[in-house]
C-alpha positions as CSV (number, residue, x, y, z in Angstrom):
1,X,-8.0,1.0,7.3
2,X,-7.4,4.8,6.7
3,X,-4.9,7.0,5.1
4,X,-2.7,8.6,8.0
5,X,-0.1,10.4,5.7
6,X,0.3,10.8,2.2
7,X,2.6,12.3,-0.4
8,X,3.4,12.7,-4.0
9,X,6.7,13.4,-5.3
10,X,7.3,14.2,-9.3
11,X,10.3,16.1,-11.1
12,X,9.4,19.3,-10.0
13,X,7.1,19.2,-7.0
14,X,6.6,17.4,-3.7
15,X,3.3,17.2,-2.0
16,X,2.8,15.9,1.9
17,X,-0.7,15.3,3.3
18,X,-1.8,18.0,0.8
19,X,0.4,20.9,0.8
20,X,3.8,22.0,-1.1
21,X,7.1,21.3,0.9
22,X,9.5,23.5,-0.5
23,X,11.9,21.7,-2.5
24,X,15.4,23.3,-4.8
25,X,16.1,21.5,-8.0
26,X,13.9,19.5,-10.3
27,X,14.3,15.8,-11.3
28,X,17.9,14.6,-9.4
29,X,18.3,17.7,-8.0
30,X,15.2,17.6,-6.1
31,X,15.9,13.8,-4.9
32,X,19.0,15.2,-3.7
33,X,17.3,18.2,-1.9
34,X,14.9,16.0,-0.1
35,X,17.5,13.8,1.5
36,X,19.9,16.7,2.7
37,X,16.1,18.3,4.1
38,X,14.5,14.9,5.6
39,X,17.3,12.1,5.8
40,X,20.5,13.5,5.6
41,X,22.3,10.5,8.0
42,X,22.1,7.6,5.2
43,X,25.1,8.5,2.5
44,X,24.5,4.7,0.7
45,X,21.3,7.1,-0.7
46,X,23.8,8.1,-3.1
47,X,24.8,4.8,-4.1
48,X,21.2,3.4,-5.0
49,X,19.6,4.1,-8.7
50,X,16.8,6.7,-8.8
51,X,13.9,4.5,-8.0
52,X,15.2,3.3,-4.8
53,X,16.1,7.4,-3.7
54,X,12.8,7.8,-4.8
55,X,11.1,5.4,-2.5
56,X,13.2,6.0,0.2
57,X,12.8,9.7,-0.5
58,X,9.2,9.3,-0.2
59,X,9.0,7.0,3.1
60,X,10.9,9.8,5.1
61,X,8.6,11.9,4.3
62,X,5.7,9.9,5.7
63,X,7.5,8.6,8.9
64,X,11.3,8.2,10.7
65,X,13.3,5.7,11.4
66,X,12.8,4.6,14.8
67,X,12.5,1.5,16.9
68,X,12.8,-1.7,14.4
69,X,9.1,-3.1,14.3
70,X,7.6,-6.1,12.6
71,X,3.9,-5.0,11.9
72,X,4.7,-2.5,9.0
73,X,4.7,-3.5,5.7
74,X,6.0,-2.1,2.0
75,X,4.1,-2.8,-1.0
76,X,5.6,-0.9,-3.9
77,X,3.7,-1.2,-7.8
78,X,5.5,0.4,-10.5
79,X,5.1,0.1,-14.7
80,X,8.9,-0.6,-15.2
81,X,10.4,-1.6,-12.2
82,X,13.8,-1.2,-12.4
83,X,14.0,-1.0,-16.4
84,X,15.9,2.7,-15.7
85,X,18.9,0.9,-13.9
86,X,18.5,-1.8,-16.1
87,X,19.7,-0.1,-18.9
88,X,22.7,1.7,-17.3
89,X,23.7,-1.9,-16.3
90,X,23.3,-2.7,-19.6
91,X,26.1,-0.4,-21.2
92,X,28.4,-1.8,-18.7
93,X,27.7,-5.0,-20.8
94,X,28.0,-3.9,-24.1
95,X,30.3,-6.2,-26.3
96,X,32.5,-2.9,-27.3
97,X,33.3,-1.9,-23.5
98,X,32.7,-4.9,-21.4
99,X,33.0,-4.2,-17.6
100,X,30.0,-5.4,-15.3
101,X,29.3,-3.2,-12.6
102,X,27.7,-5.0,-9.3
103,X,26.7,-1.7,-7.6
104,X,24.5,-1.3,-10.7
105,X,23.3,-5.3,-10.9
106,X,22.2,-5.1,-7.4
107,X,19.7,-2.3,-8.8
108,X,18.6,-4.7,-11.4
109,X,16.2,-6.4,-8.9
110,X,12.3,-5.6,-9.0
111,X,11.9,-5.4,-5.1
112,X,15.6,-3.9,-4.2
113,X,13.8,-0.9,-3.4
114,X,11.5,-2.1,-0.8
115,X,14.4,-3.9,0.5
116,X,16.3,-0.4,1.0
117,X,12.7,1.5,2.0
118,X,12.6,-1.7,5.4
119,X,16.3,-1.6,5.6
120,X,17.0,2.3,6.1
121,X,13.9,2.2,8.5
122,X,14.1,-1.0,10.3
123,X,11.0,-2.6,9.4
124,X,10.9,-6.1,9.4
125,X,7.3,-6.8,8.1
126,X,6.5,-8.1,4.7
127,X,8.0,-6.3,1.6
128,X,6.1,-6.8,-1.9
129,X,7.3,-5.4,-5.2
130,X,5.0,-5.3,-8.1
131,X,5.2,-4.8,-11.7
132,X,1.6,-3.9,-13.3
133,X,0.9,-2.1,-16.6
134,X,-0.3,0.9,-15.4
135,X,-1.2,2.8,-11.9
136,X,-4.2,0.7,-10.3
137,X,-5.7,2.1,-7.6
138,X,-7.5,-1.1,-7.2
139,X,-4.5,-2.9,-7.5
140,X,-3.0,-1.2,-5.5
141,X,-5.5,-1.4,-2.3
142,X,-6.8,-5.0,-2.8
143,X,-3.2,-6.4,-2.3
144,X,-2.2,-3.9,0.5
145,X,-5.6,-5.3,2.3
146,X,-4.5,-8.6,1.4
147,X,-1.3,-8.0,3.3
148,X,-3.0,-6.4,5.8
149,X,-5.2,-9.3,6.3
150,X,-2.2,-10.8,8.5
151,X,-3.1,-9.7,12.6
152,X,0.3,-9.0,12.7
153,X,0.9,-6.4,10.4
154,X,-0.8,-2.7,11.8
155,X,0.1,-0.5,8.7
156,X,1.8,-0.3,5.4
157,X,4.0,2.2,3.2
158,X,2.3,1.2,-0.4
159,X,1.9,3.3,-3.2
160,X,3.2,3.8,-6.9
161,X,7.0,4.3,-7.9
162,X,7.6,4.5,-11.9
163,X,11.3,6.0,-13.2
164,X,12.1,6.0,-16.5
165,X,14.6,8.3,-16.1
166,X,17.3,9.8,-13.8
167,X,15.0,13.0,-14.2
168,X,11.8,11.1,-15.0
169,X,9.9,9.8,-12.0
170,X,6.1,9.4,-10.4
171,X,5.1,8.8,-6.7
172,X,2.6,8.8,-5.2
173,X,2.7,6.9,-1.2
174,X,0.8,6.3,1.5
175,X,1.0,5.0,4.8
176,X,-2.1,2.7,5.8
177,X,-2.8,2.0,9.4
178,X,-5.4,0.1,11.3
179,X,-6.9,2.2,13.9
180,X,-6.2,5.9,12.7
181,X,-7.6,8.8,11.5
182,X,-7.3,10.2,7.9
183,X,-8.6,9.6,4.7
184,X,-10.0,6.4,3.6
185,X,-8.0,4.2,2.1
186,X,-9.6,3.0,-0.8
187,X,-9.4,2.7,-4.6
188,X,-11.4,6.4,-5.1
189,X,-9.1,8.4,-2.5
190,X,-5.6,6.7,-4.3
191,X,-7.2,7.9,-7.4
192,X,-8.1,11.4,-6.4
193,X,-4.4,12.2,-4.5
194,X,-2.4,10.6,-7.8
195,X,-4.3,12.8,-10.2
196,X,-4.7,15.8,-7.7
197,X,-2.3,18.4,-8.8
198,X,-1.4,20.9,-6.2
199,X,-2.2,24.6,-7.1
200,X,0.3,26.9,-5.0
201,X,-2.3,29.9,-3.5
């Protein structure tokens, strides 16, 4: 398995395969930015909580929609999960001001943004969300092998998606394919590109 594209996405800068893309905004702003530059034909991204436009955000970057396939997988590990949407639903709860929202419950769910990741780009492989303490590199590439492991499945978007915030928000994703070039995908590359910084020349 190797490392065919990467990226990292925070607040205030966006990375792809190791150099700047040139983003306006920070935080929202910047989600924002990033669909009108590389999606631009999916207006439900304005509907989903920031952890979903984040993922999906992130996957356009690495590759586009295109014929629906079966042999790519998403594997998605993240601190909080959806704790960020969570607590919006949560005011529409509250005993003052009761009125439930369900286009904020659907957000609610831990794998809702692998689900919109497969959905916007018609894959049909497996889709995995986990919730772990921390970013795990090791984590991170045992259970993507682990999927992998499965002859049907050629590649996987996986990586790490934390939000704990509208403005707050970590990724860092990869796509993993059998047969291709790149970097190696293991626990020491993940590693390196989450705590690589990139330094503008």
């Amino acid at each position: 398995m190797r490392i065919a594209r990467w990226c990292r996405i925070t607040p205030s800068s966006v990375v792809v395969d190791g150099k700047a893309v040139s983003v306006e905004g920070t935080g929202s702003l910047l989600l924002k930015d990033l669909y009108r530059k590389f999606i631009g034909d999916y207006p439900k991204f304005f509907k989903m909580d920031t952890l979903c436009r984040l993922g999906v955000a992130g996957a356009a970057l690495l590759d586009s929609p295109g014929e629906p396939r079966e042999d790519r997988a998403v594997l998605i590990f993240s601190a909080s999960g959806p704790l960020c949407n969570d607590t919006h639903y949560q005011k529409t709860i509250s005993e003052e001001d009761y009125f439930p929202s369900p286009s904020l419950f659907v957000y609610t769910l831990a794998n809702i943004v692998t689900g919109e990741i497969s959905i916007r780009n018609h894959w049909k492989g497996d889709t995995s969300a986990f919730v772990i303490p921390g970013f795990d590199a090791g984590e991170i590439v045992a259970s993507t092998l682990s999927c992998l492991a499965d002859p049907v499945t050629r590649s996987a978007i996986c990586g790490w998606a934390e939000c704990s915030g509208d403005d707050s928000f970590d990724l860092l994703m990869v796509l993993a394919a059998r047969d291709e070039g790149g970097l190696p995908f293991d626990a020491e590359t993940l590693d390196y590109l989450y705590g690589r910084t990139y330094q503008e020349p």
